[in-house]
N, C-alpha and C positions, 0 to 999 in steps of 0.2 A: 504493500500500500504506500509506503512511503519512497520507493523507486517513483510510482507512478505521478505520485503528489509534486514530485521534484521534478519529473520531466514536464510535467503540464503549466511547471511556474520556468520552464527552459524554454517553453513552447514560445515565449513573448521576447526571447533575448538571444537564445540560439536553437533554435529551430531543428538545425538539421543534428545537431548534436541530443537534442532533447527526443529526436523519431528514431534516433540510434536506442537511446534507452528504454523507447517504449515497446522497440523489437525484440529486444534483449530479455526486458522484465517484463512488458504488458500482459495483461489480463482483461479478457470480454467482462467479464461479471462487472469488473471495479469501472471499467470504461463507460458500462452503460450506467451503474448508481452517477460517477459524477456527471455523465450527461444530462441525466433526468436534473438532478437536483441543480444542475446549471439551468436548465428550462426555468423549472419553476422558480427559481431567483429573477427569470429576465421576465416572467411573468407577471411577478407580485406585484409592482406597483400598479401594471393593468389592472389587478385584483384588487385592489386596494379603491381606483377610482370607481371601478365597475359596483361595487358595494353600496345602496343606500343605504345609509343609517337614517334617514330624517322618517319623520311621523309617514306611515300610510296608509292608504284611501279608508275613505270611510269604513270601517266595520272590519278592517284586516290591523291588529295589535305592530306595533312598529317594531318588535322583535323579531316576530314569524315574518313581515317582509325583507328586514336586514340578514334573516337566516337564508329564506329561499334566492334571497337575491348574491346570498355568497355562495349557497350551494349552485348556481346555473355558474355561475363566475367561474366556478375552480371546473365544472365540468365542461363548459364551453373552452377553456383554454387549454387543459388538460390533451384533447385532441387533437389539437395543430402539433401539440410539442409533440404526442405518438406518433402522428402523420409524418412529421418534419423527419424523426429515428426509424421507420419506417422506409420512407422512401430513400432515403442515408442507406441505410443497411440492402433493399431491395434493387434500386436503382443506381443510383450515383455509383457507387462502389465497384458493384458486376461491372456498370459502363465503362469505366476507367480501366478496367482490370484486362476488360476484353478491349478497347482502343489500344492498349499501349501493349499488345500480345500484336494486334496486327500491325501497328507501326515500326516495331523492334523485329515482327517475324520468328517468335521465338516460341512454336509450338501454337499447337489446337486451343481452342476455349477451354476443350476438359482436360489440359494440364494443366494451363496457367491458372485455369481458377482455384483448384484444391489446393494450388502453390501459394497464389499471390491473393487471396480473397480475404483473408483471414487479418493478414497484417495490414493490408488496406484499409479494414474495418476497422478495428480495435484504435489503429493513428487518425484516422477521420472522427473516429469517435470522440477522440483527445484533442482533435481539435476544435471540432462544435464546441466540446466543453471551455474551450479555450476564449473562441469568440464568441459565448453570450455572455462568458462572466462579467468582461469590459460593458460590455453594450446593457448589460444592466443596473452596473453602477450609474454609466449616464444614462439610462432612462430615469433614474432613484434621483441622481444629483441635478439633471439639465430638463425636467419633464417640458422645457418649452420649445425643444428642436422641431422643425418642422418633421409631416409624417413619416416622409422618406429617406431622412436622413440617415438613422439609425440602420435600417432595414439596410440601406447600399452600403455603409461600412460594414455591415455582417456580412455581405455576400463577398466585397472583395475581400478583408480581411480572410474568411475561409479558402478563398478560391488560390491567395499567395501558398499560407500553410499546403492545403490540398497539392500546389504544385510541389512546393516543397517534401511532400510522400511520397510524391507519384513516384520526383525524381530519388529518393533514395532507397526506395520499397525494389524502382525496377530496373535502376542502375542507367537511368538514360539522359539526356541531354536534357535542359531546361527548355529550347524549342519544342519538345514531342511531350513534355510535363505539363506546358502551359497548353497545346493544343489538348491534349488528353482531360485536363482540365474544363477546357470549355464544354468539350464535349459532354463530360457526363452532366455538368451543369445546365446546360439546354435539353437530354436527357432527365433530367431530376425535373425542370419546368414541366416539361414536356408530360411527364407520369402524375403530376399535380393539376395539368389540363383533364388530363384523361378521369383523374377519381372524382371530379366536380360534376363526369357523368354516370361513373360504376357507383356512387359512392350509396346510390340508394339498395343495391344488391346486395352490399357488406351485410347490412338485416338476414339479407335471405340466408349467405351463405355462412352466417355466424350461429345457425339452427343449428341446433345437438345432433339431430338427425342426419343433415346433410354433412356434420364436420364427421358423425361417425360412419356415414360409407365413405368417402375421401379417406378417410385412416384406411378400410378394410382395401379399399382398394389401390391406395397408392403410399398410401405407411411406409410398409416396410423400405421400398423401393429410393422414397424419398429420403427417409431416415438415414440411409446409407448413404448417399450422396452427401447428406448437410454435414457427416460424420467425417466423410472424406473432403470438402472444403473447410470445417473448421480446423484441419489438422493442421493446414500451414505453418500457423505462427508457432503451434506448440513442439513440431519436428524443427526448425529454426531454432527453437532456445533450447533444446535437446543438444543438437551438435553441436553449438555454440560451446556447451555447457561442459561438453563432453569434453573438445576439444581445450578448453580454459582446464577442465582439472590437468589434463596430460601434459601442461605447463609444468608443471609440479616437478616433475622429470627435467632437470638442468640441462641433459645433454638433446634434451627429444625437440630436431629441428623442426622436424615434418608437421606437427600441432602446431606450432607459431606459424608458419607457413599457412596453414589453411585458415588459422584467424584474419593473420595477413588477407586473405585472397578474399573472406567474408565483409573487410570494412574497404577494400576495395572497391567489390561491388557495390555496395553503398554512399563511393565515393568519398567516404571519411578518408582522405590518405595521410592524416597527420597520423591516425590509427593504425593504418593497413603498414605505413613507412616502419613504424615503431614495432610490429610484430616480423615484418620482413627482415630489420636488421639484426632482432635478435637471432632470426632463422641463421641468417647468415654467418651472423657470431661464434654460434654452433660448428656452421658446417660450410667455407667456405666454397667447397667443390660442390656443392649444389649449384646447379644451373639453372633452374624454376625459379629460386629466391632471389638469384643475385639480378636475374632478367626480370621478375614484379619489381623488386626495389627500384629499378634502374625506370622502369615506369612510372613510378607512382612519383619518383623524383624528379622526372620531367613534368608530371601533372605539376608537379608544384614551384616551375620554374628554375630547379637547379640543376643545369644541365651538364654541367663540370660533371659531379659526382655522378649523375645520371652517367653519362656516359663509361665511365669508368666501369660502374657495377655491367653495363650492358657490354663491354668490349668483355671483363671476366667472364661475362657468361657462355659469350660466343666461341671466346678461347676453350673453354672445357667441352662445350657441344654446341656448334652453330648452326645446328638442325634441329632445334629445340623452338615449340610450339610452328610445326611449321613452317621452320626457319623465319619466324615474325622476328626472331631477336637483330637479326641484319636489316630486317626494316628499321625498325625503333632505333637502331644506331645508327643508319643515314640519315631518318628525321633529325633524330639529336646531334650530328654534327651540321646539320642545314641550321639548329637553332643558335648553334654556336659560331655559323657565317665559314665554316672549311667546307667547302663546298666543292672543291677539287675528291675528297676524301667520301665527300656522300656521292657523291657520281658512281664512285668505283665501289661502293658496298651497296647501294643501291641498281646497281647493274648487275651483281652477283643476286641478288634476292629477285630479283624481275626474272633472271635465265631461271630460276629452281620454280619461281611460280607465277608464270605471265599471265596468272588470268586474278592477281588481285593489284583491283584499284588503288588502293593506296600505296602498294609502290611502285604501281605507275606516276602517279601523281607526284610523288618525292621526286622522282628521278626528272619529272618534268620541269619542278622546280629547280634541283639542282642544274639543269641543262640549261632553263632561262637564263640563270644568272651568269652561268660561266659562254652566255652570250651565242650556244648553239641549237641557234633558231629553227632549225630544220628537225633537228631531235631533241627538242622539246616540246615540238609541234606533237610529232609521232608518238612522244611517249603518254602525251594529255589524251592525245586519241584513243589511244590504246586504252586509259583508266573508265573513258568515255564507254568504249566496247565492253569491258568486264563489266561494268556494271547492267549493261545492255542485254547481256547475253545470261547474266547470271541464273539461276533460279527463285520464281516469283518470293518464297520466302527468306532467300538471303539477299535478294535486292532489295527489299525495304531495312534491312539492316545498312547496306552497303550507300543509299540512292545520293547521300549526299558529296557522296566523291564525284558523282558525274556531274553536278552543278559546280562544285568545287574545280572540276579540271575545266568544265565550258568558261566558265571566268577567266580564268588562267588563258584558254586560249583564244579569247575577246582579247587580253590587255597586251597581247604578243603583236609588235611592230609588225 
């Protein structure tokens, strides 16, 4: 409880470090208690003005009116706020989960959901709770804003956070966070149109009767399914967990290593760096560690040591992840301006694998600058084709290398 309590007071100051803890430690149960009890905080003062206390009508005691009129209060709002965690938990969530599976190309709906559904939920959850807490103090402190003010800073205030999960829930770029954002949030509107016309059915299908053939007939079935998407977040903090005890073990690189490769993906690389060089510490002749470190050290703009960790790695095996490690050391000497030096390792990684764009694209750069216009033409062309020719689900992983090289060869004299 008090992981969670701490990350949802991180939620307003560091964000991404705060959905790091909620992945780590969160919990459904505690996520939905502060949600609710956020609602009804940003509720009360509604409650409060909706309430008559003054004398009423003739022959009804002005008790029995200030009771029924706080009993319709709390149960007239009581529904937007289940509405609101409803269409959160039914809508918005799945949508995000599923846009950002087809944007990335990273497997079917029924992997990425039972994967990524769970942690998407429980952080969106943490963050409703996050933006109505604010938005009900200024409702309590400022009641004279006009009507829509409050309402537009909850929706962007959540829709920042929101991006801010997407990106670290599914490890992707803040472009496909922010569009995967809107999406579900036109999605979310969208399911809120719709129930202003189902919404008299609910009656029907909330009968004992109808809920209990629905079990006989689709129970089982269904049950299994919600069993296998709530798993996500709890197999997540399992290995995590696993992996953190086997720290324990002084000499044991391969556990740091995989911690390493968990806050990568999330793009924490202050986190992913610090588990990497322990791996390293350990075991310098590891080639996986010294080539992550050598990455996450470029993410972070130090390309000195970057390089160094990635020349070690190539030295020990320079066919490691698919020979990516001679990419990432062309890139990284292209960032350090020797460009003679990425030509020539970037020309070895294009002959082992001419059909990925980005080291076409390296090598195009390195050719522009070193002023060989003819092949750097060729080699832009070329990043253009692989991405053209790929397969539909690794081209949406790859697509922005072909705008990436059509630029490139726009600005070529």
């Amino acid at each position: 409880m008090a992981d969670q309590l701490k990350a949802l007071a991180l939620l307003y100051a560091q964000p991404f470090r705060a959905i790091g803890l909620i992945l780590d430690k969160g919990r459904l149960s505690i996520a939905i208690v502060v949600a609710l009890i956020a609602g009804l905080l940003f509720a009360y003062p509604v409650i409060l003005q909706s309430v008559d206390t003054s004398a009423g009508p003739e022959g009804f005691p002005q008790d029995e009116v200030a009771q029924t009129g706080r009993v319709i209060s709390v149960g007239s709002l009581f529904s937007p706020l289940a509405l609101s965690l409803i269409l959160l938990a039914a809508v918005f969530v799945p949508i995000a989960v599923i846009v950002m599976n087809k944007l990335e190309g990273t497997g079917s709906a029924g992997v990425t959901l039972p994967r990524d559904y769970m942690p998407m939920l429980v952080c969106h959850l943490m963050a409703y709770t996050a933006t109505l807490l604010p938005a009900a103090a200024i409702e309590y402190l400022i009641p004279s804003l006009p009507p829509l003010a409050v309402p537009i800073m909850l929706l962007l205030y959540f829709a920042f956070l929101s991006v801010c999960i997407v990106r670290t829930v599914s490890g992707t770029s803040f472009g496909r966070a922010i569009g995967t954002a809107v999406v579900a949030v036109i999605a979310a509107f969208g399911g809120l149109y719709l129930y202003s016309f189902i919404q008299g059915a609910m009656y029907f299908l909330a009968s004992p009767f109808v809920l209990y053939y629905l079990y006989i007939m689709f129970g089982q079935g269904i049950g299994s399914e919600m069993r296998s998407i709530g798993g996500g977040l709890s197999s997540r903090q399992r290995m995590r967990k696993l992996f953190e005890t086997a720290t324990v073990n002084l000499r044991d690189a391969d556990a740091r290593y995989q911690l390493g490769l968990i806050y990568q993906q999330r793009r924490d690389f202050a986190q992913a760096q610090k588990w990497f060089e322990e791996a390293v510490a350990i075991d310098k002749q590891e080639p996986e560690a010294q080539y992550q470190l050598g990455r996450v050290l470029r993410a972070r703009g130090n390309f000195v040591e970057a390089l160094e960790h990635l020349k070690a790695a190539a030295a020990i095996d320079s066919r490691i992840a698919q020979s990516e490690v001679l990419r990432e050391t062309g890139a990284t000497l292209l960032d350090l301006g020797r460009d003679d030096e990425a030509r020539d390792v970037l020309r070895e990684f294009t002959n082992r694998r001419n059909f990925d764009p980005e080291g076409w694209h390296w090598l195009g750069v390195a050719l522009a600058r070193l002023r060989d216009k003819a092949g750097a033409r060729e080699a832009f062309q070329q990043s253009i084709e692989a991405v053209r020719t790929a397969p539909s689900h690794r081209r949406r992983q790859i697509a922005h290398w072909e705008s990436a090289s059509s630029k490139q060869l726009r600005q070529l004299p």
